[in-house]
C-alpha positions, 0 to 999 in steps of 0.5 A: 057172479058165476063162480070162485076168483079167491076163497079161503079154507085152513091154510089157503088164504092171501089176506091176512092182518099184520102189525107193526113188529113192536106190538106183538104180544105173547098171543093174538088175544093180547095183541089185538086188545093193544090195537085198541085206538091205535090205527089199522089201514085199509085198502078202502072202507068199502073192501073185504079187507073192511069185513075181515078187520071187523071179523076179526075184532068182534073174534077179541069182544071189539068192535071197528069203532074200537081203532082207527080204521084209515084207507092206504093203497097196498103198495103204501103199507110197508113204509107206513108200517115201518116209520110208524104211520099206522100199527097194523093193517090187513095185506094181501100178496105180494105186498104180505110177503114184503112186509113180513120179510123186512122185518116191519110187521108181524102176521096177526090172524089167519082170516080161515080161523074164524070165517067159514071155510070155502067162502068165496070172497071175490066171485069170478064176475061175467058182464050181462052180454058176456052171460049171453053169449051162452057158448062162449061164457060156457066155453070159458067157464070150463076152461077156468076151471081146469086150470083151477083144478090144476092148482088145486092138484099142485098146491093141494095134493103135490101133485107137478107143483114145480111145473105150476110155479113155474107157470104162474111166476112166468105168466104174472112177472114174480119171482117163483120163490114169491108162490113158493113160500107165499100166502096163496089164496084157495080156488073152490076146484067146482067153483061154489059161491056161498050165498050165505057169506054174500049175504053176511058181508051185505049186511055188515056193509049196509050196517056200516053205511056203505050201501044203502040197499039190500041186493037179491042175492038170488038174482046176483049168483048164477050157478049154471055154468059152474054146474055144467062144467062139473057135470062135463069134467066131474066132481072134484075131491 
């Protein structure tokens, strides 16, 4: 792990728990108390979507044992939503967007409002042979980089956001308006990992059973190049 692929912070997060429309009570605690024994889905048990759930739960005094937790690809949730199959489930774009714009469901919780901010929930992975080849990964580091920065200046500050629509809606085949008015996640701009959530999250998913052994976070997350790139372009604020 060698740098930030998604992260959230206030107001920048692509996962969010949603519920079918009919279930939504006048505040989140009272909606999350009518999700007990009824059915939330998953991409897969052994997802981030998994911890955000149970995060999530544990916020209301519940824990994932409290509902029935089933694993549905993304692109199956709007349907299962709408005819009743399951009551709720954690999305991401542009499947979020879909299922809040038919009407079906309805945004329960902002995973930013009780998860540390800046946390880093898919790295940015390099391969063993890729990290070698110290020129190139260092080259390709600084580079991804940039273009975060980029993004940062667009979405954070304001600052050609038309210009980088334009270009992220081009390169993955969307409708501008889908970024636009989208759930967007944060991009750390000096591409941090936070050791300490990797940690939490593999401790919750040894306790659920998912895995059987403890990794070495130490050994998993190299800083360098992230690192050397900001010490090559600065510190970004």
């Amino acid at each position: 792990m060698v740098g930030d692929k998604q992260s959230i912070r206030p107001g920048f997060s692509s996962t969010r728990i949603v519920v079918r429309s009919a279930l939504e009570k006048t505040s989140e605690a009272d909606t999350a108390q009518e999700l007990k024994g009824k059915t939330l889905a998953g991409p897969a048990r052994a997802s981030f979507g998994t911890f955000v759930v149970a995060e999530f739960l544990k916020r209301h005094g519940m824990a994932l044992s409290d509902v029935n937790y089933v694993e549905l690809p993304f692109p199956s949730m709007l349907a299962a939503l709408t005819n009743g199959a399951i009551d709720g489930a954690v999305m991401i774009e542009p499947f979020l967007s879909q299922a809040l714009r038919s009407g079906a469901a309805k945004p329960l919780s902002d995973p930013s409002a009780y998860l540390p901010a800046g946390v880093s929930v898919v790295p940015l992975v390099y391969s063993e042979s890729f990290a070698r080849d110290r020129a190139r990964a260092q080259a390709f580091m600084t580079a991804y980089m940039q273009g975060v920065r980029l993004y940062n200046d667009a979405f954070v500050k304001g600052r050609d956001r038309d210009k980088v629509i334009a270009v992220i809606a081009h390169r993955a085949n969307v409708s501008p308006m889908l970024i636009r008015y989208g759930f967007l996640p944060a991009l750390d701009p000096n591409q941090h990992v936070d050791k300490s959530f990797l940690a939490a999250a593999q401790a919750f998913f040894i306790e659920q059973g998912m895995l059987q052994g403890k990794a070495d976070i130490d050994t998993l997350v190299d800083a360098s190049f992230a690192e050397a790139a900001v010490r090559e372009l600065g510190e970004y604020h």
